[in-house]
ZALUM-180209 format. One record per atom (N, C-alpha, C): x, y, z; residue number from 1; atom name. Coordinates in steps of 0.02 Angstrom, whole numbers. Layout:
BEGIN
c1,c2,c3,n,atom
X,Y,Z,NUM,CA
...
***
This chain:
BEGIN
c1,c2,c3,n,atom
1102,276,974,1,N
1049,293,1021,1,CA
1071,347,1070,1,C
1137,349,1078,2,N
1162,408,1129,2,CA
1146,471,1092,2,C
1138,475,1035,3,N
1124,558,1019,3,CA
1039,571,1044,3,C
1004,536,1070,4,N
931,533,1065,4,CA
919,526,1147,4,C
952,474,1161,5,N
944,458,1237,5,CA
1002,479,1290,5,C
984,487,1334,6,N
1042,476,1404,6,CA
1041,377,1404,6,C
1089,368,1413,7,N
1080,306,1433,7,CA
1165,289,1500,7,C
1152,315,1526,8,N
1197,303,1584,8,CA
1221,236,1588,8,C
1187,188,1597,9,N
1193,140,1576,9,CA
1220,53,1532,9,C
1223,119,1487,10,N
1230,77,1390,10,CA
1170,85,1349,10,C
1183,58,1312,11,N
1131,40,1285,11,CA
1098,-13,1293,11,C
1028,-29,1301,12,N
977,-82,1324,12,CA
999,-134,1302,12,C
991,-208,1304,13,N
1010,-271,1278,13,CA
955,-299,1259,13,C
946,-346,1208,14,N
917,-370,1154,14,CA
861,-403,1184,14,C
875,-402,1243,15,N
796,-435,1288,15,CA
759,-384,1290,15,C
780,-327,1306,16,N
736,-275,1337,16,CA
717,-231,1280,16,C
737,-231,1239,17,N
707,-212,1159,17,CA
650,-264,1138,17,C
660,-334,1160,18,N
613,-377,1149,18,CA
563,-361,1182,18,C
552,-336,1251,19,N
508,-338,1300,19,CA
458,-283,1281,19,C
514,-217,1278,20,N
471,-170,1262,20,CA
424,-170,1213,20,C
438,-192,1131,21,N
396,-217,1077,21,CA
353,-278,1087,21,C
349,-311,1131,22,N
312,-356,1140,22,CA
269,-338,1178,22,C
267,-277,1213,23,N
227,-253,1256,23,CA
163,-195,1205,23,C
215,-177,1149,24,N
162,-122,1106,24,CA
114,-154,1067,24,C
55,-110,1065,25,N
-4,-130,994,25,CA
20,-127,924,25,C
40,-191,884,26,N
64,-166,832,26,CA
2,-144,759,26,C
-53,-144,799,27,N
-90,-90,759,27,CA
-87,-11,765,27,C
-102,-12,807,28,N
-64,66,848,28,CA
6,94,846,28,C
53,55,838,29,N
110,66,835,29,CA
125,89,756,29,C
73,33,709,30,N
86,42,631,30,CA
36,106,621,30,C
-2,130,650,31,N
-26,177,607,31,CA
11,255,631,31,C
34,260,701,32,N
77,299,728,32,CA
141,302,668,32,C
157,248,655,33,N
228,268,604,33,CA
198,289,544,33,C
154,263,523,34,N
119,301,432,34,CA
107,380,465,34,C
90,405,521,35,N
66,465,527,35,CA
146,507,516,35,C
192,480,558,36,N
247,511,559,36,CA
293,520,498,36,C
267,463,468,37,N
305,443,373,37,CA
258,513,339,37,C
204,516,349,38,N
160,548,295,38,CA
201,618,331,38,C
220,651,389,39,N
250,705,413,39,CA
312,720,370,39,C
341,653,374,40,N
408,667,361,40,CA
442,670,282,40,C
394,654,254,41,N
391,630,185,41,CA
345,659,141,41,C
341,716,124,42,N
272,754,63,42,CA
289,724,7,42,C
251,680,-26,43,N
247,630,-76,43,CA
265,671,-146,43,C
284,673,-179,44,N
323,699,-233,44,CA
280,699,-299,44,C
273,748,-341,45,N
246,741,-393,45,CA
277,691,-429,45,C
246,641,-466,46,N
241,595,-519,46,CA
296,558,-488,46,C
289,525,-404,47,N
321,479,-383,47,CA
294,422,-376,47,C
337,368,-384,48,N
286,303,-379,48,CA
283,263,-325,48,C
229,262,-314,49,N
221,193,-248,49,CA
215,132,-272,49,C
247,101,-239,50,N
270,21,-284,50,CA
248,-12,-216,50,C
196,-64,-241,51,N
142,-103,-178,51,CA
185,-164,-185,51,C
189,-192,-152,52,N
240,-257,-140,52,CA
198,-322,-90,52,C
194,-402,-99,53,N
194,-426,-41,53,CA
250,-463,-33,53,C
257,-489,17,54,N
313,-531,73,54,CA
277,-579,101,54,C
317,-648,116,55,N
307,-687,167,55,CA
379,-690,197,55,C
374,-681,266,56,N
424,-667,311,56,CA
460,-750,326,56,C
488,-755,294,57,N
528,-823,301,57,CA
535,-844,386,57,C
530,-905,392,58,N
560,-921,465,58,CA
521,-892,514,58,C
450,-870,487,59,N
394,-813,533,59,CA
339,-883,535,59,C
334,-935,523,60,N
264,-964,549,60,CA
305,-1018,594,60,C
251,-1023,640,61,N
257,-1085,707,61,CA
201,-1135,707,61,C
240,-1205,662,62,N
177,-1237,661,62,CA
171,-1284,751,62,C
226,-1259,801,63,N
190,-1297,862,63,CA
132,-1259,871,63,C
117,-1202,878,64,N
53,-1165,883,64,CA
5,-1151,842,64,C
37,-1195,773,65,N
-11,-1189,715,65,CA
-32,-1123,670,65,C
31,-1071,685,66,N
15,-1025,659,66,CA
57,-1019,582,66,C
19,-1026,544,67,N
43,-1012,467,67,CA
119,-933,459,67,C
162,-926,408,68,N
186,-901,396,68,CA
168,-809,390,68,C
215,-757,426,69,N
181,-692,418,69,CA
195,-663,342,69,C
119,-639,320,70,N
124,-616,251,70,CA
99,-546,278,70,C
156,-497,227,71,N
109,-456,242,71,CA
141,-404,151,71,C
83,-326,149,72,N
84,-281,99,72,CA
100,-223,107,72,C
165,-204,74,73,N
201,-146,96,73,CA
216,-108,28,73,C
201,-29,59,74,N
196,22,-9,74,CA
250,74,18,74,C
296,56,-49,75,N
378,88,-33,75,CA
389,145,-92,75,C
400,194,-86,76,N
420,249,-100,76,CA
471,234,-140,76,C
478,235,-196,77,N
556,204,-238,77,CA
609,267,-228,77,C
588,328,-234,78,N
619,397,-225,78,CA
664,414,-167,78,C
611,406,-112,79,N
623,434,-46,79,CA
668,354,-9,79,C
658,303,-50,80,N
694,259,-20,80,CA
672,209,65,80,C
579,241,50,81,N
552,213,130,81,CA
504,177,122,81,C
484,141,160,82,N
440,87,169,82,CA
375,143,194,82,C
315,150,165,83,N
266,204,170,83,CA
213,161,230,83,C
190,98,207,84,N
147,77,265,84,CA
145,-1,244,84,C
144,-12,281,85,N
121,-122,292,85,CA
41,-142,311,85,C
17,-185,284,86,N
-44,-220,322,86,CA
-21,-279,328,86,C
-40,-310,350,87,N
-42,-399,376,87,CA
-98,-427,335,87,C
-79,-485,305,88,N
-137,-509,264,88,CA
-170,-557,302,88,C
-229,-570,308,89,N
-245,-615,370,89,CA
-233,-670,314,89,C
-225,-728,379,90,N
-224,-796,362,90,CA
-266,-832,328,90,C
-330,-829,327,91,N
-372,-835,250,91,CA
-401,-811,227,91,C
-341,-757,197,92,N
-364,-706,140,92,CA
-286,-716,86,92,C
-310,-659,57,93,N
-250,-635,8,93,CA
-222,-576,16,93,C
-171,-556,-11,94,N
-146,-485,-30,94,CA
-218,-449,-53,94,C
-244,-476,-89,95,N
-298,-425,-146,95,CA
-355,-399,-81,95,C
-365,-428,-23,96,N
-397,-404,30,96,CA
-364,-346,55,96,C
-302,-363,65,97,N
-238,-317,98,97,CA
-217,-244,71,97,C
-240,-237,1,98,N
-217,-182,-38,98,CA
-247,-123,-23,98,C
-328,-136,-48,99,N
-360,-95,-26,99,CA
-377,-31,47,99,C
-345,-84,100,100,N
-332,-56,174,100,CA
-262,7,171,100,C
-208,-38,138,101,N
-148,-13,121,101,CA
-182,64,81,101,C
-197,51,22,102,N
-212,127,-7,102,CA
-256,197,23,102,C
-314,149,81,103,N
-330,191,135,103,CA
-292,219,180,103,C
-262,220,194,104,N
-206,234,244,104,CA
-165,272,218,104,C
-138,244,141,105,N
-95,323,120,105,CA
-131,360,92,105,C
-188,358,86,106,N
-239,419,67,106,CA
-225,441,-4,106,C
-200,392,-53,107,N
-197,389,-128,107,CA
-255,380,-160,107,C
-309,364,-159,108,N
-374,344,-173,108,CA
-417,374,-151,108,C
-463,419,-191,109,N
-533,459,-176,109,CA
-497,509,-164,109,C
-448,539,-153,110,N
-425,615,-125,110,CA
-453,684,-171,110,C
-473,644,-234,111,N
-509,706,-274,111,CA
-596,662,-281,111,C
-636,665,-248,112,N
-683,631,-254,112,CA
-727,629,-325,112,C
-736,706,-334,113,N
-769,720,-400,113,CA
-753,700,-456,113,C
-666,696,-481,114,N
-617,682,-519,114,CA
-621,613,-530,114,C
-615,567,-477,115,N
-643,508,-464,115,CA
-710,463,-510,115,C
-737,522,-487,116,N
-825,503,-510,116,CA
-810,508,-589,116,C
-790,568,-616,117,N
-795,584,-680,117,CA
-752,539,-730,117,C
-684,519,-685,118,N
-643,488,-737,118,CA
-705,398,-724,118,C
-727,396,-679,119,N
-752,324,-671,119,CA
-811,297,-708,119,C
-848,357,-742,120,N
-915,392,-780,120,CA
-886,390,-851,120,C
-821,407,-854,121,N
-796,403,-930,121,CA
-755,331,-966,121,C
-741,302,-900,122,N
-731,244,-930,122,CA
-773,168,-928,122,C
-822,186,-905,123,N
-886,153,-898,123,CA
-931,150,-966,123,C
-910,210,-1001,124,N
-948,207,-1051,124,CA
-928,155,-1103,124,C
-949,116,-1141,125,N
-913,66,-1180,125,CA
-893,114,-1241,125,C
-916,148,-1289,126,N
-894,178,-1325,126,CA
-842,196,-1316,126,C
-840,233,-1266,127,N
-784,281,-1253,127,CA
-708,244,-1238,127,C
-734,167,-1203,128,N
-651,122,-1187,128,CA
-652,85,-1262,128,C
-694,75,-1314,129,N
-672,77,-1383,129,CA
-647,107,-1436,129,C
-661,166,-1419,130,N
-628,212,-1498,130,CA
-566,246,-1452,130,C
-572,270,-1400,131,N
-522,341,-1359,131,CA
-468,317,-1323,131,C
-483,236,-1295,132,N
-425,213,-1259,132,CA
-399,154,-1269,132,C
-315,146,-1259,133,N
-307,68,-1251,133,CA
-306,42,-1186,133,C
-308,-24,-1218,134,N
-330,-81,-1160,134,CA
-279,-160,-1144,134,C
-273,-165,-1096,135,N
-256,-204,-1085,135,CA
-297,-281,-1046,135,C
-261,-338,-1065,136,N
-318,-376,-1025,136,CA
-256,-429,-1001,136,C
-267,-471,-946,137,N
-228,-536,-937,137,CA
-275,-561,-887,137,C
-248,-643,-901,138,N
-312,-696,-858,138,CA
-241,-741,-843,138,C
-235,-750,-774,139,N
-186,-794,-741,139,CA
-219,-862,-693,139,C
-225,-898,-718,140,N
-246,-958,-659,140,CA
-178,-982,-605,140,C
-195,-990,-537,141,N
-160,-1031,-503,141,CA
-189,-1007,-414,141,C
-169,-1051,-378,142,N
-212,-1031,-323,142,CA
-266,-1063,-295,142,C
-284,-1113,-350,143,N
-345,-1127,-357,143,CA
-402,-1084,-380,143,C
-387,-1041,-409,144,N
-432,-959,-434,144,CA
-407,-931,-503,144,C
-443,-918,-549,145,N
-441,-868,-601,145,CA
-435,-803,-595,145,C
-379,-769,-611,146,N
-376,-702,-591,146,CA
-370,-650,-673,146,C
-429,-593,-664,147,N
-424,-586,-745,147,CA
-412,-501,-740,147,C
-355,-476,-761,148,N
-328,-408,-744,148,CA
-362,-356,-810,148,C
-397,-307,-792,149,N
-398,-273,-863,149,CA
-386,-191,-832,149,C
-343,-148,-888,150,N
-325,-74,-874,150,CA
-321,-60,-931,150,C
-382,20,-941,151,N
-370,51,-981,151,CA
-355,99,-974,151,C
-314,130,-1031,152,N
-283,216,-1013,152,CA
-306,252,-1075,152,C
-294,302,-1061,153,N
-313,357,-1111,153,CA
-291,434,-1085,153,C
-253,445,-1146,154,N
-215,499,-1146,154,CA
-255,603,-1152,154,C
-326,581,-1155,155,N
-359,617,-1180,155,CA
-418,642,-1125,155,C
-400,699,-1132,156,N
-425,728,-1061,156,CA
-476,787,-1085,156,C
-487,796,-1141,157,N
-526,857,-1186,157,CA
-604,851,-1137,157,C
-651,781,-1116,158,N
-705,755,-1087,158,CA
-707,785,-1021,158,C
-644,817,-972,159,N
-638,829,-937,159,CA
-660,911,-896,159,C
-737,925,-852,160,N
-736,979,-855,160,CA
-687,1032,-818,160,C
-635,1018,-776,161,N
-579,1037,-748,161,CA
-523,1018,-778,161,C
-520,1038,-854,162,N
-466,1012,-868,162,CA
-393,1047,-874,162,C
-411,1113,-860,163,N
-357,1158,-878,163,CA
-322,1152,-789,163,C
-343,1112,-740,164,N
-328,1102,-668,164,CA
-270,1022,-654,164,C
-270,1001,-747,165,N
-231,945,-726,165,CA
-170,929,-795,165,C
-122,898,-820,166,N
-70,899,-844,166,CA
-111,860,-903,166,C
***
């Protein structure tokens, strides 16, 4: 901290690091650091963001009745950084949580049109039958059925910008 601060002093003690963070908005505080991550960090061609959740062990207080902190964090495998966190509220899921998360790093809709068109082409049933494969999985637990399906397709010929993408 001495290369950053004067601290005549010392350095602060573990209370007053407590005080100060207990005093900040940690909504405000979290979107202040994604602004400074997205500065510091120009996201890399064909890098992957790997979405993750957590429950913070040793984080719930049942004298106050507060359940365990879960939260969803999208980490940069490359750059080696934690990109942004949401908090999952307490009765919800991650699958609430994601969507906020991908707003924030601004991975989603950034080509709107592109969007529309690839979403227009795989809508069509023909087209996720003969042109692409598919995947499907159905997981129960939770008390909920969860049924995953992704198709890909390597074939971009349908595409009227296509000489604009790999």
């Amino acid at each position: 901290m001495r290369k950053y601060l004067e601290l005549p002093h010392g350095i602060p003690s573990h209370d007053t690091f407590a005080r100060v963070f207990a005093k900040l908005d940690p909504e405000a505080l979290a979107d202040r650091f994604s602004e400074w991550v997205q500065a510091v960090c120009e996201q890399r061609e064909g890098e992957i963001i790997n979405i993750d959740d957590k429950t913070a062990r040793g984080s719930h207080d049942a004298a106050n009745g507060r359940s365990a902190l879960h939260m969803v964090s999208a980490w940069a495998s490359k750059a080696g950084l934690t990109l942004a966190q949401r908090r999952v509220d307490e009765k919800s899921n991650e699958i609430t949580a994601i969507p906020e998360l991908l707003e924030v790093l601004e991975l989603k809709g950034n080509h709107p049109t592109l969007e529309e068109e690839v979403a227009l082409y795989f809508a069509d049933e023909l087209t996720r039958d003969r042109e692409t494969e598919s995947e499907k999985s159905v997981d129960t637990g939770h008390g909920r059925i969860e049924v995953r399906e992704c198709w890909a397709s390597g074939s971009i010929d349908w595409l009227p910008a296509k000489q604009e993408w790999k």
